[in-house]
C-alpha positions in Angstrom: 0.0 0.0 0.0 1.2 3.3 -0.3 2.2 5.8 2.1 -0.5 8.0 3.1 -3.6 6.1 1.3 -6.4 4.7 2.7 -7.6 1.4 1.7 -10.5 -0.7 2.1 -11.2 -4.0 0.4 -14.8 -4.7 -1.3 -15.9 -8.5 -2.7 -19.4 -8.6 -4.9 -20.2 -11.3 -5.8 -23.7 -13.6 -7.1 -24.9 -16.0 -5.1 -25.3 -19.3 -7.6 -27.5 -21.6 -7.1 -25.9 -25.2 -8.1 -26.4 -28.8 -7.3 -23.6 -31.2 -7.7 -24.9 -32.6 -10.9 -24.7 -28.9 -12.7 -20.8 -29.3 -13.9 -19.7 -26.0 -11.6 -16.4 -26.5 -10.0 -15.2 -24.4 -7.0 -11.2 -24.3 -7.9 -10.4 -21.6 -5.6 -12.4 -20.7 -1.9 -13.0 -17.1 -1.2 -11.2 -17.6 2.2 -8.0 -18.5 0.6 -5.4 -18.1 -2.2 -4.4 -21.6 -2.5 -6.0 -23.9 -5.2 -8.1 -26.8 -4.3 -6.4 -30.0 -5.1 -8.3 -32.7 -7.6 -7.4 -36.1 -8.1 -7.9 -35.4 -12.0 -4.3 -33.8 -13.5 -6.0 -31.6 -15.9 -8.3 -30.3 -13.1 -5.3 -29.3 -10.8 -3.6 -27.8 -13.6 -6.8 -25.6 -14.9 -6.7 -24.7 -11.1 -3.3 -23.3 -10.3 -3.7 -21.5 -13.8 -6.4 -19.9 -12.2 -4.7 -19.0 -9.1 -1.6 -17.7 -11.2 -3.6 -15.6 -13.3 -5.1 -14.3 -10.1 -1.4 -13.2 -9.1 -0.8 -11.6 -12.4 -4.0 -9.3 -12.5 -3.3 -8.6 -8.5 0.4 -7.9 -9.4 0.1 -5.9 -12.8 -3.0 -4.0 -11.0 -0.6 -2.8 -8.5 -2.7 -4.5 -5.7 -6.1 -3.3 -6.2 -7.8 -6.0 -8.3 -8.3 -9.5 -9.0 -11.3 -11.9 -10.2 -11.9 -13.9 -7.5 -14.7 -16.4 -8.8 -14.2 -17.0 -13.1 -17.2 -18.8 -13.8 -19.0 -20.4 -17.0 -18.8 -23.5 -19.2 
């Protein structure tokens, strides 16, 4: 942060209505940074890309912006 600014945090977000059987997957919690880890490969990988481009945007954005849920099929 830098010297002399205030800062606050905001999260909006939907609430989505889902059932198991829908094909939504959860690859990152809100309460955390860290990936979920699936027993499929290709999962795990789609999910730390995820995560990284989460880095990137809160990186290049000089702290002030990520996506935290990327949703759709």
């Amino acid at each position: 942060m830098k010297s002399g600014l205030a800062s606050s945090i905001h999260l909006a977000e939907e609430q989505i209505p889902c059932s198991n059987s829908d094909g939504f997957v959860k690859y990152i919690h809100n309460g955390s940074a860290i990936p979920r880890t699936f027993q499929n490969a290709a999962t795990n990988d789609i999910a730390q890309f995820l995560a990284f481009t989460q880095h990137v945007q809160y990186a290049k954005t000089d702290r002030q912006v990520y996506i935290s849920d990327y949703q759709g099929m």
